[in-house]
N, C-alpha and C positions, 0 to 999 in steps of 0.2 A: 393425243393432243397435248401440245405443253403446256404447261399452269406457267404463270410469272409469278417470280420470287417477289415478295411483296417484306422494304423493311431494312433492305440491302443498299449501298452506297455506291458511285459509280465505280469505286477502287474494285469493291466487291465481283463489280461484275465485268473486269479487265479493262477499265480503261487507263490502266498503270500502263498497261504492256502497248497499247494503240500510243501513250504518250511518245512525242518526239524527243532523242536523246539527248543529254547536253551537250552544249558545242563547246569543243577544245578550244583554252587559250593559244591562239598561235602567235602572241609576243612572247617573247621568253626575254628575261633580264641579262643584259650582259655582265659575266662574270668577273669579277673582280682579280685580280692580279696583283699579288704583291712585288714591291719592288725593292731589290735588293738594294742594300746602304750602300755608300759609296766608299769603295776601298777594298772591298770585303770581296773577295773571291770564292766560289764556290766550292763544295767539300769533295773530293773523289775519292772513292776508297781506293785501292791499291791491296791485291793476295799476292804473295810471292811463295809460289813452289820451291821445295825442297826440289833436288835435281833428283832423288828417287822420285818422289810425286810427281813429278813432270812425265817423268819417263814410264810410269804407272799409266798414267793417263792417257799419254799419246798411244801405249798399246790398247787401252780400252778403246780406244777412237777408230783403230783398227789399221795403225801404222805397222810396218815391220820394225824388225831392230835397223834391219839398215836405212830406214826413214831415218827413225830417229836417231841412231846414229851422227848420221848428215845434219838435220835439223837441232840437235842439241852439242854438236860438236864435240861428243864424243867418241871414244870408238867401241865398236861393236862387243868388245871383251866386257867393258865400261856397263853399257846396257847390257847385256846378259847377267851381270852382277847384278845389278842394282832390278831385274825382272827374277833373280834368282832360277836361273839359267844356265845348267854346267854343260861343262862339254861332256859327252860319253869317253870313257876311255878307249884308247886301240886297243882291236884285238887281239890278240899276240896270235902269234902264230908258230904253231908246234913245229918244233926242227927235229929231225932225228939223223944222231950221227952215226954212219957205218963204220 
């Protein structure tokens, strides 16, 4: 048989949790906006690659040389320089004279 807790507050004995929740404001203020002076144009930055960094980069992006080639309007010697890209040398070829 249960005894009753004698001495206790109604918080004590849950009725926090039986409480209904608060209700959300749904105005919300509208945000303010500033506004630009009159004359004044806005600021853009601007990065300018180096033509090796360009060309660094369009390989990281996963161009060929002769993408970029074509696309940076240089030619393919031009990028493999600047990817530090040699050519192999030919093979010679052993001649033997009778």
């Amino acid at each position: 048989m249960a005894n009753p807790i004698s001495g206790g507050t109604a918080f004590d004995f849950g009725a926090a949790a039986q409480a209904t929740p608060a209700q959300r404001e749904t105005a919300t203020a509208p945000v303010a906006t500033a506004k630009r002076p009159v004359g004044v144009e806005p600021v853009t930055d601007t990065v300018r690659l180096s033509p090796g960094a360009q060309i660094r980069l369009l390989k990281t992006q996963g161009q060929t040389v002769a993408e970029i080639a074509v696309n940076t309007a240089l030619s393919p010697q031009t990028v493999d320089s600047y990817l530090g890209i040699t050519q192999a040398p030919l093979p010679t070829v052993a001649t033997t004279k009778k």
